[in-house]
NUDO-22744 format. One record per atom (N, C-alpha, C): x, y, z; residue in three letters. Coordinates in steps of 0.2 Angstrom, whole numbers, plus 5000, padded with zeros to 4 digits. Layout:
XYZALA...
# end
This chain:
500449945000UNK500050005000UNK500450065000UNK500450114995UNK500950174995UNK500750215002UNK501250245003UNK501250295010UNK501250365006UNK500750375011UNK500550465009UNK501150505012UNK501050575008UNK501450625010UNK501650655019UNK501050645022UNK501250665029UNK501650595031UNK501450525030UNK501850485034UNK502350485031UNK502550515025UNK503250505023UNK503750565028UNK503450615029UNK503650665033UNK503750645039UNK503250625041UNK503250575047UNK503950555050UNK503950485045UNK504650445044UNK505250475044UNK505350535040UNK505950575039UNK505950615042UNK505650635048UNK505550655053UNK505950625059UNK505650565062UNK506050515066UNK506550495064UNK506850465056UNK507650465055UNK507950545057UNK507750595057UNK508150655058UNK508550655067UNK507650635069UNK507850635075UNK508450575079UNK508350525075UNK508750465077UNK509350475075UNK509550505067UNK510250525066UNK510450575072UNK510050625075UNK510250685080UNK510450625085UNK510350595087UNK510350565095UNK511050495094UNK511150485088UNK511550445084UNK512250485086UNK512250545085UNK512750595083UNK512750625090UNK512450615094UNK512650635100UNK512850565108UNK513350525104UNK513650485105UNK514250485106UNK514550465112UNK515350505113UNK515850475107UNK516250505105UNK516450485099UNK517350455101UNK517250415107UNK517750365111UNK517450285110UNK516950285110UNK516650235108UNK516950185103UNK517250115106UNK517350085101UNK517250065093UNK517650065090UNK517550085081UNK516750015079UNK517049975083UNK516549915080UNK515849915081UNK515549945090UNK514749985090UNK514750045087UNK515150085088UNK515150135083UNK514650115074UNK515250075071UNK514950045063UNK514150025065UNK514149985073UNK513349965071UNK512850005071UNK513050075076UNK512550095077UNK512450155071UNK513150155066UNK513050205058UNK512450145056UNK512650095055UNK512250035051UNK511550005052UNK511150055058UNK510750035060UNK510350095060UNK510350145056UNK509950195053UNK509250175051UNK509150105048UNK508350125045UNK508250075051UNK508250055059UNK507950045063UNK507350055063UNK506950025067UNK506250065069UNK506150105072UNK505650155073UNK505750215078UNK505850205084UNK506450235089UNK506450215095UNK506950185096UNK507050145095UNK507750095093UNK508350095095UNK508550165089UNK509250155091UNK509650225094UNK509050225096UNK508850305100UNK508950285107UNK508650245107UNK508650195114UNK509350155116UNK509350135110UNK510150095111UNK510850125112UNK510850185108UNK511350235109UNK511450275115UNK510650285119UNK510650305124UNK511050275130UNK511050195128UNK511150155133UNK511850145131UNK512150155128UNK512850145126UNK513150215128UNK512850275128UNK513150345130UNK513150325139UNK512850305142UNK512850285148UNK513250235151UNK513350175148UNK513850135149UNK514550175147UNK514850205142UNK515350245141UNK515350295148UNK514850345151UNK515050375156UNK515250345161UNK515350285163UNK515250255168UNK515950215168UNK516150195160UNK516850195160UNK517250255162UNK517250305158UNK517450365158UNK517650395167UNK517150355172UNK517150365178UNK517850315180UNK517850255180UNK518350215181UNK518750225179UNK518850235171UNK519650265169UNK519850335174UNK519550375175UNK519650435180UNK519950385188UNK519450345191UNK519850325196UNK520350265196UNK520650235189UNK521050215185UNK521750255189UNK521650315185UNK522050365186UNK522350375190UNK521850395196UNK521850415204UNK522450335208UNK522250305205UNK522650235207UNK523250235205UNK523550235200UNK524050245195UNK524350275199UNK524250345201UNK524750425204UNK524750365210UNK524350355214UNK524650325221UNK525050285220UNK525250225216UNK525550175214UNK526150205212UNK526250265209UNK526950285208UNK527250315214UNK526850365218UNK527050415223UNK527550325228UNK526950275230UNK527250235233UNK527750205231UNK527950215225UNK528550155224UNK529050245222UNK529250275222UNK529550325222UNK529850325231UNK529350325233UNK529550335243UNK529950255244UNK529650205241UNK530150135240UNK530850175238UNK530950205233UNK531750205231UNK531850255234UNK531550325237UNK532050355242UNK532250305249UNK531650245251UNK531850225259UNK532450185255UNK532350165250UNK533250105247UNK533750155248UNK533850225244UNK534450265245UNK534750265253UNK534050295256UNK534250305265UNK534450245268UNK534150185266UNK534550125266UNK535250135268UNK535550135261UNK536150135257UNK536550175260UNK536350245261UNK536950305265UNK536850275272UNK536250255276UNK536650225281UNK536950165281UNK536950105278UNK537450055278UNK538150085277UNK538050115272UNK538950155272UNK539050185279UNK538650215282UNK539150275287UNK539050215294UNK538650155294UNK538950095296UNK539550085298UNK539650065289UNK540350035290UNK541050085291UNK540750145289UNK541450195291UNK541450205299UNK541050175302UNK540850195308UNK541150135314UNK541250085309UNK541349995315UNK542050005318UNK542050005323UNK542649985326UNK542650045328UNK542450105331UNK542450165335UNK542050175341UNK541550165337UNK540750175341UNK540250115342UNK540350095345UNK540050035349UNK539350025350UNK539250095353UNK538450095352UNK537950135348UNK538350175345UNK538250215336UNK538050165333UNK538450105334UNK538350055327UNK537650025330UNK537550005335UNK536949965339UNK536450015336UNK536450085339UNK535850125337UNK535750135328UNK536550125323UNK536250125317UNK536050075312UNK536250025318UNK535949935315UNK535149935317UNK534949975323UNK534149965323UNK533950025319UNK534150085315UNK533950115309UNK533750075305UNK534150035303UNK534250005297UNK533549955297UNK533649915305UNK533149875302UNK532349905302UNK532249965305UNK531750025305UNK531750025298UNK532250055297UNK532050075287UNK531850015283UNK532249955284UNK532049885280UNK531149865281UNK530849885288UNK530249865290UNK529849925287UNK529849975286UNK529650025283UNK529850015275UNK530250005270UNK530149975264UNK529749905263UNK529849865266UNK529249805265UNK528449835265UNK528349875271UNK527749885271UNK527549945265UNK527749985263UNK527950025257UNK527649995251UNK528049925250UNK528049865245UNK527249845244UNK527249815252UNK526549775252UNK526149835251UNK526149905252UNK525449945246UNK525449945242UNK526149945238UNK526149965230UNK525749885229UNK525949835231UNK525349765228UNK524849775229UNK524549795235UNK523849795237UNK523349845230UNK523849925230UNK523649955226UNK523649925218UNK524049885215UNK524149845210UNK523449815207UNK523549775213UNK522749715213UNK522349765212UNK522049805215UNK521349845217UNK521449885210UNK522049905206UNK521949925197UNK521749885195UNK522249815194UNK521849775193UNK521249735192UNK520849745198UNK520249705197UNK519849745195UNK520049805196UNK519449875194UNK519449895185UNK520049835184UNK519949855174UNK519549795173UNK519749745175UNK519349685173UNK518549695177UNK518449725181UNK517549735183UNK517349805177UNK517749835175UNK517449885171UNK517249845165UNK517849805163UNK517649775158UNK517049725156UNK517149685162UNK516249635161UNK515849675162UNK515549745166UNK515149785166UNK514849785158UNK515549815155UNK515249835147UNK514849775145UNK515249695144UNK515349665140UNK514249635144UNK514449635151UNK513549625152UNK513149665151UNK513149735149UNK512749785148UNK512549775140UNK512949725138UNK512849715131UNK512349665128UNK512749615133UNK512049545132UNK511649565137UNK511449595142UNK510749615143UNK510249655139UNK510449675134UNK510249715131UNK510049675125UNK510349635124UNK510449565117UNK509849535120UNK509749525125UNK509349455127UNK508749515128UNK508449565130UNK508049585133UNK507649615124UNK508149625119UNK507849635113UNK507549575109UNK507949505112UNK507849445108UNK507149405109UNK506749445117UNK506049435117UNK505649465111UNK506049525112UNK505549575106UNK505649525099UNK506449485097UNK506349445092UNK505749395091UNK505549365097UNK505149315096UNK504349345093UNK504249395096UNK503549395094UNK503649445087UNK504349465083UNK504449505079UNK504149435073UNK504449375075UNK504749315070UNK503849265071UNK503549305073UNK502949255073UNK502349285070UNK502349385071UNK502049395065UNK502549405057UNK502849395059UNK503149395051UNK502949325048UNK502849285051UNK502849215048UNK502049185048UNK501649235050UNK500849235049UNK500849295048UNK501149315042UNK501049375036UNK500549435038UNK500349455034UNK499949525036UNK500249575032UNK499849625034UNK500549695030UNK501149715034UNK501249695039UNK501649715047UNK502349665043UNK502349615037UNK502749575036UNK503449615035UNK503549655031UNK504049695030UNK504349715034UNK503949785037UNK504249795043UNK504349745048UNK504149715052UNK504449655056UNK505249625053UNK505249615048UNK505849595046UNK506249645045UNK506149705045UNK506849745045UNK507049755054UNK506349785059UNK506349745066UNK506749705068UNK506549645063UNK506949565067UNK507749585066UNK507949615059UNK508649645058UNK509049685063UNK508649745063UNK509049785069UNK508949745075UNK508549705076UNK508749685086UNK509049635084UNK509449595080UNK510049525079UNK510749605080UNK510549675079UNK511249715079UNK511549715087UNK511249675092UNK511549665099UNK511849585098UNK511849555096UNK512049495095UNK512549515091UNK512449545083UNK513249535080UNK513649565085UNK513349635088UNK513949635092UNK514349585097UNK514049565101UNK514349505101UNK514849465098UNK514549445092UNK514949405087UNK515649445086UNK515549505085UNK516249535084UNK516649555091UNK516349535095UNK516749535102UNK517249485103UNK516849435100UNK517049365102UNK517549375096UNK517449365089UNK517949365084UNK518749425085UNK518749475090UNK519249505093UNK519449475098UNK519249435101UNK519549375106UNK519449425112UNK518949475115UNK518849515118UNK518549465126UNK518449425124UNK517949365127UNK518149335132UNK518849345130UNK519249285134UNK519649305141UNK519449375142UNK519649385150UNK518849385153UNK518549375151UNK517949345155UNK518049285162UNK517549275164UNK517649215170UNK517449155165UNK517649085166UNK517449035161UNK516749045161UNK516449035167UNK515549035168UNK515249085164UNK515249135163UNK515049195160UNK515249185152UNK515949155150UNK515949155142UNK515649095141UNK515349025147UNK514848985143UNK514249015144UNK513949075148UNK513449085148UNK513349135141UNK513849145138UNK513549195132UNK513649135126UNK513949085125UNK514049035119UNK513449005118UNK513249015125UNK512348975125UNK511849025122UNK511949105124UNK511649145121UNK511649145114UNK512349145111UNK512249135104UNK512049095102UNK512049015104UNK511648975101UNK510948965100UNK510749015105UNK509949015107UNK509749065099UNK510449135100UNK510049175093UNK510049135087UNK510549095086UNK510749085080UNK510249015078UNK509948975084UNK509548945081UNK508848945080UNK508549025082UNK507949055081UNK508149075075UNK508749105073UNK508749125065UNK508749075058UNK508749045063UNK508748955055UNK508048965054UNK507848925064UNK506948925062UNK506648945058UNK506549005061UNK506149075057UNK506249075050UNK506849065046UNK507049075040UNK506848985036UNK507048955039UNK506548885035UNK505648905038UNK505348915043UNK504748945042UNK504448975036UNK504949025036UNK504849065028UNK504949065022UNK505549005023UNK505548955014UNK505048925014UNK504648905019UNK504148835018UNK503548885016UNK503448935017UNK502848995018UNK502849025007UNK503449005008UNK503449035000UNK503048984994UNK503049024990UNK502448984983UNK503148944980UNK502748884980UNK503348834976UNK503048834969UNK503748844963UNK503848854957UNK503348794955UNK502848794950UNK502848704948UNK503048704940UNK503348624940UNK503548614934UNK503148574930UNK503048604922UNK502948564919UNK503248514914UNK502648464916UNK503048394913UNK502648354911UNK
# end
């Protein structure tokens, strides 16, 4: 059925607005969401207006971490800095030690228990720079599955909307078209995925978590057979004459 001039306005009106909300997406954004979310312009209304939404908010929230990143980094150096001046004062006094032995008897007692002060004050020195180390550490790899779950949550909560997308497309109507460009854009949180997984991005995950997404993918990939032999089968078979 041809569309009249206002719903064409209509239409061209919400791509505008989509492209605006598109374009107001921090442009740190990895290159690969990035291509999805250019590539996913003739979504449905709402879509990826919503989707971008939720990717400008996951990005802040990185942006907050790498900031307390930071904050850990400057300590982790200040502390290992204070390590290598207690090594020098170490050092000068072991020297003035040994220029010392055999004079002063109890100079050497009082700078034998320096020493071992200073010695007990770098270990502990030590044990923050590690403490501080680990606490970087876990704080990149919890930023990271934040993303990578903020992802397949998003995958999985659009893949209901696949089901009921793939069920009126496959008892036809005039909703059949659109429903399939629908079905299209909500499989764009799964590709992400797939190209998560194809940069081997996957693999700092916990074991449990990367079988819980291999089972998500299996789940997408094999509603999109279904659906797609549903719709070979629904189509008018050629007859031959013979």
């Amino acid at each position: 059925m041809p569309k009249t001039g206002m719903e064409t306005s209509s239409v061209s009106s919400i791509q505008h607005d989509e492209a605006s909300a598109i374009a107001s997406v921090p442009l740190a954004l990895p290159q690969t969401l990035q291509r999805f979310i250019n590539t996913t312009s003739s979504a449905p209304p709402g879509f990826v207006a919503g989707y971008a939404f939720g990717l400008s908010q996951a990005h802040q929230q990185a942006l907050a971490s790498v900031k307390q990143l930071g904050a850990l980094e400057a300590s982790t150096r200040r502390c290992e800095d204070d390590v290598d001046r207690l090594g020098g004062r170490q050092r000068s006094t072991e020297v003035l030690l040994a220029c010392t032995a055999g004079r002063h008897g109890g100079a050497i007692s009082a700078l034998e228990q320096r020493v071992r002060e200073q010695e007990a004050e770098r270990r502990e020195q030590e044990g923050r720079v590690r403490v501080l180390e680990s606490r970087l550490a876990d704080l990149q790899s919890r930023g990271f599955v934040a993303t990578i779950c903020r992802l397949a949550t998003a995958s999985v909560s659009q893949g209901y909307q696949a089901a009921s997308v793939v069920a009126a497309f496959v008892q036809g109507g005039s909703a059949s078209a659109e429903g399939l460009k629908r079905l299209v854009a909500i499989g764009g949180g799964f590709v992400a995925l797939e190209a998560a997984c194809a940069m081997g991005l996957l693999k700092r995950l916990p074991a449990a978590m990367r079988v819980w997404i291999r089972v998500l993918r299996c789940c997408f990939w094999a509603c999109v057979v279904l659906s797609a032999r549903s719709v070979l089968q629904r189509l008018p078979r050629r007859k031959t004459v013979g």
